[in-house]
DRENKOLSE-575659 format. One record per residue (C-alpha): residue number from 1; x, y, z. Coordinates in nm, 4 decimals. Each point is the difference from the previous one (the first is absolute). Layout:
+-----+----------+----------+----------+
!   k !       px !       py !       pz !
+-----+----------+----------+----------+
! NUM !        X !        Y !        Z !
...
+-----+----------+----------+----------+
This chain:
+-----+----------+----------+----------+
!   k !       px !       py !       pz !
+-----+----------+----------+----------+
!   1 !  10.5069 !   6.5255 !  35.3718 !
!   2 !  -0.4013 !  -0.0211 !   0.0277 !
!   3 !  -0.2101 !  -0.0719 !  -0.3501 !
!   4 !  -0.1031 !   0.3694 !   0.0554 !
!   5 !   0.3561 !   0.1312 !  -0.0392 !
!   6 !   0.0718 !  -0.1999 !  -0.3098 !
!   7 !  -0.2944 !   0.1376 !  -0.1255 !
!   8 !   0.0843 !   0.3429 !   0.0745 !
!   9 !   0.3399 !  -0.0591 !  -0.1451 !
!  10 !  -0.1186 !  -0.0839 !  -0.3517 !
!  11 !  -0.2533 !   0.2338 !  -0.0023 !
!  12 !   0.2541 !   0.2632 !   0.0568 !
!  13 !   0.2202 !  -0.1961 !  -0.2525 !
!  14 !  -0.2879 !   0.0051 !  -0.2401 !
!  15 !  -0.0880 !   0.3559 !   0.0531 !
!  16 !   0.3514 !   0.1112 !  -0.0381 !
!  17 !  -0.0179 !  -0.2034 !  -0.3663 !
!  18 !  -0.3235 !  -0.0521 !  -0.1200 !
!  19 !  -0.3026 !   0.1936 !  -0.0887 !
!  20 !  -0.2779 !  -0.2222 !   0.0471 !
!  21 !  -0.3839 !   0.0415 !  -0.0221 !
!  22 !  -0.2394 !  -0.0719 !   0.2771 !
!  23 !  -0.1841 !  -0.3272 !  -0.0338 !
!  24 !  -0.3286 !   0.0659 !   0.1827 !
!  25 !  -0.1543 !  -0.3078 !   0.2093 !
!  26 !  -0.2917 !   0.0336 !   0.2109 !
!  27 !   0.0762 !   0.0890 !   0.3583 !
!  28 !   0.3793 !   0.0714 !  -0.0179 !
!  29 !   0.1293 !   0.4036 !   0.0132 !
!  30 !   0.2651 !   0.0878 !  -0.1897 !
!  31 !   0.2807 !   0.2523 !   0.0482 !
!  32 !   0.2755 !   0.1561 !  -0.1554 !
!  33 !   0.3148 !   0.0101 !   0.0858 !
!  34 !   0.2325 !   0.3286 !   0.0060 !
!  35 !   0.0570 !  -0.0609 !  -0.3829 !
!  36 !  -0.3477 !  -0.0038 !  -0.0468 !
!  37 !  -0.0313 !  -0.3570 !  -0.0999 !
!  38 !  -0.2817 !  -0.2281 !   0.0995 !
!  39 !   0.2389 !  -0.3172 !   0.1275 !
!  40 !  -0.1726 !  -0.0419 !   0.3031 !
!  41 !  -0.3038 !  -0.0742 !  -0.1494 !
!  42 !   0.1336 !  -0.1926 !  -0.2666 !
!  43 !   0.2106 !  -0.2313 !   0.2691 !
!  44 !  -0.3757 !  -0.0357 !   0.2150 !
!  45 !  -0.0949 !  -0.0955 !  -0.3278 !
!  46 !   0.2183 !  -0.2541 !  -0.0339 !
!  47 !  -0.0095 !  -0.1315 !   0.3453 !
!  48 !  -0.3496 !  -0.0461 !   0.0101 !
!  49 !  -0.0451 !  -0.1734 !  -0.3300 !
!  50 !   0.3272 !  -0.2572 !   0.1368 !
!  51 !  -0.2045 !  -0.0527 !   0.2869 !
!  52 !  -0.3092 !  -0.1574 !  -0.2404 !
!  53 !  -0.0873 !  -0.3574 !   0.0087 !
!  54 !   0.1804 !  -0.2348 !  -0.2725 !
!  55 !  -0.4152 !  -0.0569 !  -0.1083 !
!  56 !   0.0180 !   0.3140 !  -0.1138 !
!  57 !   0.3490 !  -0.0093 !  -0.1471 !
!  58 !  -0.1222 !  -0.2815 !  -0.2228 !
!  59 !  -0.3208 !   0.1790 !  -0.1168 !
!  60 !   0.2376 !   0.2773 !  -0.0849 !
!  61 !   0.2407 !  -0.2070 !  -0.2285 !
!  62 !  -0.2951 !  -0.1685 !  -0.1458 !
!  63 !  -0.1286 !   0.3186 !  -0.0840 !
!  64 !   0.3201 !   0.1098 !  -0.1553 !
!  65 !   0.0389 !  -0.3638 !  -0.1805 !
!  66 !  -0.3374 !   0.0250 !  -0.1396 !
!  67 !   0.1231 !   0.3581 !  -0.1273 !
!  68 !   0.3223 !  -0.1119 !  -0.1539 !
!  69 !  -0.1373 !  -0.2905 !  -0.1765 !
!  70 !  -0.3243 !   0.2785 !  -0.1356 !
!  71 !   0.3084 !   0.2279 !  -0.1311 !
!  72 !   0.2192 !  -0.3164 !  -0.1552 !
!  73 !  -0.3386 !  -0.1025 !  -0.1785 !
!  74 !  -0.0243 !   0.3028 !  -0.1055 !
!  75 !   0.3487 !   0.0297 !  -0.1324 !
!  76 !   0.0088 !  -0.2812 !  -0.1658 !
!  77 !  -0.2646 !   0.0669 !  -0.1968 !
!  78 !   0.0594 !   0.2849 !  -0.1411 !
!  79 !   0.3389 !  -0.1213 !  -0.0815 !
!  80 !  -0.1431 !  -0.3076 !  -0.2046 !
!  81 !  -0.2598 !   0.2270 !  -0.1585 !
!  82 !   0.2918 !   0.2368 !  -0.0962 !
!  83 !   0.2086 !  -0.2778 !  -0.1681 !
!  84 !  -0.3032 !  -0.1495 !  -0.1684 !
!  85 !  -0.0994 !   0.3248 !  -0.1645 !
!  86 !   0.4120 !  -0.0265 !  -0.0985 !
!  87 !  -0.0725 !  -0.3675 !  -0.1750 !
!  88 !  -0.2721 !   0.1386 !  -0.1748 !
!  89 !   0.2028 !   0.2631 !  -0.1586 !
!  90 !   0.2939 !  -0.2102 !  -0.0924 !
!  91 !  -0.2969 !  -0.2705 !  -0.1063 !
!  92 !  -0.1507 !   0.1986 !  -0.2320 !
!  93 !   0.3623 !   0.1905 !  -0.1443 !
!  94 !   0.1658 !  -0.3493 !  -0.0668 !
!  95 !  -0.3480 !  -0.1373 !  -0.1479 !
!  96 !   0.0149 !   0.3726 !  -0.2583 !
!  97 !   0.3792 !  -0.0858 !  -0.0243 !
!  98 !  -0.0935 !  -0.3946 !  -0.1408 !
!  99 !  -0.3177 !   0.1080 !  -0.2466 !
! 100 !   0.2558 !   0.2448 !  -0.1738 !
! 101 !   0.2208 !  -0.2587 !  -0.0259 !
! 102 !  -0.2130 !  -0.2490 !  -0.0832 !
! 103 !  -0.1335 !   0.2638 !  -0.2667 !
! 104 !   0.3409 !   0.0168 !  -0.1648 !
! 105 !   0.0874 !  -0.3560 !  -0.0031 !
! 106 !  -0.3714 !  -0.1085 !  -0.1877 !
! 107 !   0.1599 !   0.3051 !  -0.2596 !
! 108 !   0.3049 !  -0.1909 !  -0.0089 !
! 109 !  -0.1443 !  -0.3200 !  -0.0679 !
! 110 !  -0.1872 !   0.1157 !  -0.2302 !
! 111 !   0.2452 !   0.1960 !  -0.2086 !
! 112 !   0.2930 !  -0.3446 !   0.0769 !
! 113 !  -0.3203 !  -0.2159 !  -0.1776 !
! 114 !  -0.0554 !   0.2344 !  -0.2932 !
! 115 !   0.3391 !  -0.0751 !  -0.0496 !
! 116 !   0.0139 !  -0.3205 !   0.0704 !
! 117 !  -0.3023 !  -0.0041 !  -0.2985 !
! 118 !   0.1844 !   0.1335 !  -0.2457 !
! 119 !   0.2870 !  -0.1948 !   0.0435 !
! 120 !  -0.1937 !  -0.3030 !  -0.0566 !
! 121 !  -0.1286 !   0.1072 !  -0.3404 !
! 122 !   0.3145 !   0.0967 !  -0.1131 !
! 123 !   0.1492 !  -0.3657 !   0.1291 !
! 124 !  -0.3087 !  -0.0938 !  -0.2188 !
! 125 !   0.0556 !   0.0907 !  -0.3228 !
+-----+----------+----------+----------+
């Protein structure tokens, strides 16, 4: 079998399974097949960007590195600035939650040294 019957084989294959848009490059035609599918073009696509240099291979994972790291930057900020907004909120609920409390144990203390006052005097006299 020659590379252009494989070729033909799974663009028929493709055609039969797929429907795939045309990816236009610069100085390639492409045709349909009798589904009306654009695998040809798509597989002269392929074939010429396979037959690229590795230079340009590495420029293109670079690219795509650079890209990834951008988006996980990204991400990851807007996750911490998420969960800080979150510690703020519990921050300032749990400091409301201890000035109430610390409201009702100054009346406490207050009211437990009254008594404590008059107990005194009594003991006193």
């Amino acid at each position: 079998m020659t590379a252009t019957e494989i070729t033909a084989g799974i663009g028929s294959a493709l055609a039969a399974s797929w429907s795939v848009l045309a990816i236009a490059v610069p100085g390639t035609t492409t045709t349909t097949t009798s589904a009306g599918t654009p695998v040809d073009g798509l597989i002269e696509t392929t074939n010429i960007v396979a037959a690229q240099s590795d230079r340009w291979l590495f420029v293109a994972m670079l690219i795509l590195g650079i890209l990834a790291m951008g988006w996980m930057v990204k991400y990851f900020t807007s996750q911490l600035s998420a969960a800080r907004i979150d510690i703020d909120a519990a921050r300032k609920e749990f400091t409301a939650y201890l000035q109430a409390a610390n409201a009702e144990m100054t009346k406490a203390l207050a009211r437990n040294t009254e008594i404590i006052e008059r107990m005194e005097g009594m003991l006193k006299k």
